[in-house]
N, C-alpha and C positions, 0 to 999 in steps of 0.2 A: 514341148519342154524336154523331152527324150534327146531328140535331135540337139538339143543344145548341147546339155551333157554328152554325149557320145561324140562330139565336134568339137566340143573346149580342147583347146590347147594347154597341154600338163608339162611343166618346167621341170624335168623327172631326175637333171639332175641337182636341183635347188630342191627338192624331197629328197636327199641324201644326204643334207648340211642340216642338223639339227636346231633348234635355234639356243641361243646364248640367254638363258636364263638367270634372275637371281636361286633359282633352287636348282638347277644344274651346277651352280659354282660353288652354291655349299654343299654339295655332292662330292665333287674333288676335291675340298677342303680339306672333309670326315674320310677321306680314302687316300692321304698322302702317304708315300710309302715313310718308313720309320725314320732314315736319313733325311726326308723333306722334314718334316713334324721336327726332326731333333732341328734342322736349321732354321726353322719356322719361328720356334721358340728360343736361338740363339738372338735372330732378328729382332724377334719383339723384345726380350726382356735387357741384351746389350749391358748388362750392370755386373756388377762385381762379382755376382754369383755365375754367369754364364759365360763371360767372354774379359770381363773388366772394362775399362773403356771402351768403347772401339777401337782396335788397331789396325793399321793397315799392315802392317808386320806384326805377324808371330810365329812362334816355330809349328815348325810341324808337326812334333812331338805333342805340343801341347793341345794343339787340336784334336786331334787324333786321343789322344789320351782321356778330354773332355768331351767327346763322342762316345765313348768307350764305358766312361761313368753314367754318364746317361743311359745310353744303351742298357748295362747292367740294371739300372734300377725299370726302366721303362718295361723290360721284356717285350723288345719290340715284335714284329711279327719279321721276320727274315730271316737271315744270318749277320751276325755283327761281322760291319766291313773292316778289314785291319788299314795298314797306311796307303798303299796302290790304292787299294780298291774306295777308298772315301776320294784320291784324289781324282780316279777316274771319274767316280759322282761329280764331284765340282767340275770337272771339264764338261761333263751331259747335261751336267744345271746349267753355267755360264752358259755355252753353248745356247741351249734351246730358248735364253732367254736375251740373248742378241749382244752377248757377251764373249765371243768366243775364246778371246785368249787368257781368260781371265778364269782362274786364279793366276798371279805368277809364280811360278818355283824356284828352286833353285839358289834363291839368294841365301845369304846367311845373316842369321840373328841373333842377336844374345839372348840367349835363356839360361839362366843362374851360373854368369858367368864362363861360359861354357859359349860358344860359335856353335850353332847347327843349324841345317837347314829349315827353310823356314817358307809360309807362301805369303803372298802379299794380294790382299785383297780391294777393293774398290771401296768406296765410299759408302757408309753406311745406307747412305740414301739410295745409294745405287744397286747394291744388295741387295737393298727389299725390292725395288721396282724391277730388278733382275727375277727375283721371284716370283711373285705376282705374276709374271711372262711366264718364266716357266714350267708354273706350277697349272698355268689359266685358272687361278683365284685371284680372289681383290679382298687385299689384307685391310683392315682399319689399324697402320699404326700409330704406336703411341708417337702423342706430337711432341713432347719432350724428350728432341734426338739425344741422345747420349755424344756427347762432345769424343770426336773421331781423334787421337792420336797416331800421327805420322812418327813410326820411330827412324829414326836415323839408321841408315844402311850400316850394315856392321862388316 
């Protein structure tokens, strides 16, 4: 019996890939950094309090600004990111989650009147399954999407 063991062949680097558990994944969940969490909960809740519709156009500012108010109340654990640095986040989220060029910038938007710049994001549905990817969690969301608003290029 010795002999077997001491002669088994060990797959030594498939003992270096942990396995993919349901309690490993609510592991990353409870340990998303504060800008996944703040956009975790953009995702899930989509309603008037967090985003309004969903739009695939809004400005920038008002992201940023809606990050910002969260942030303040949350006391995240980090540093509050200012306008670069949340846009760099979306470029490493889309990114990692097989999105790469996405968000878009650049464009311009009306926000109260006022043309400023603005990003243009993917489809709701595409947003979460972008996260999901990038976060490696499996969100249960709500099935009542929030109806996506395409605004008109400005």
């Amino acid at each position: 019996m010795l002999d077997y063991f001491l002669n088994y062949e060990v797959d030594w680097e498939l003992l270096r890939v942990p396995p993919e558990t349901t309690a490993k994944r609510e592991m990353r969940a409870e340990s998303l950094s504060s800008e996944d969490e703040w956009w975790r909960e953009v995702l899930e809740a989509a309603d008037e309090a967090s985003w309004g519709q969903w739009q695939t156009r809004i400005a920038r500012s008002v992201v940023v600004a809606r990050y910002s108010e969260w942030f303040d109340d949350f006391k995240g654990r980090g540093n509050k990111k200012n306008a670069s640095s949340l846009g760099a986040y979306f470029a490493r989220h889309f990114k990692a989650g097989g999105m790469p060029s996405w968000p878009k910038t650049g464009s311009k938007v009306q926000n109260n009147g006022k043309r400023e710049n603005g990003c243009v994001f993917p489809s709701l549905a595409e947003c979460r399954a972008v996260f999901d990817k990038a976060t490696g969690t499996e969100h249960d969301w709500p099935d009542d999407e929030a109806q996506t608003v395409h605004s008109p290029a400005a």
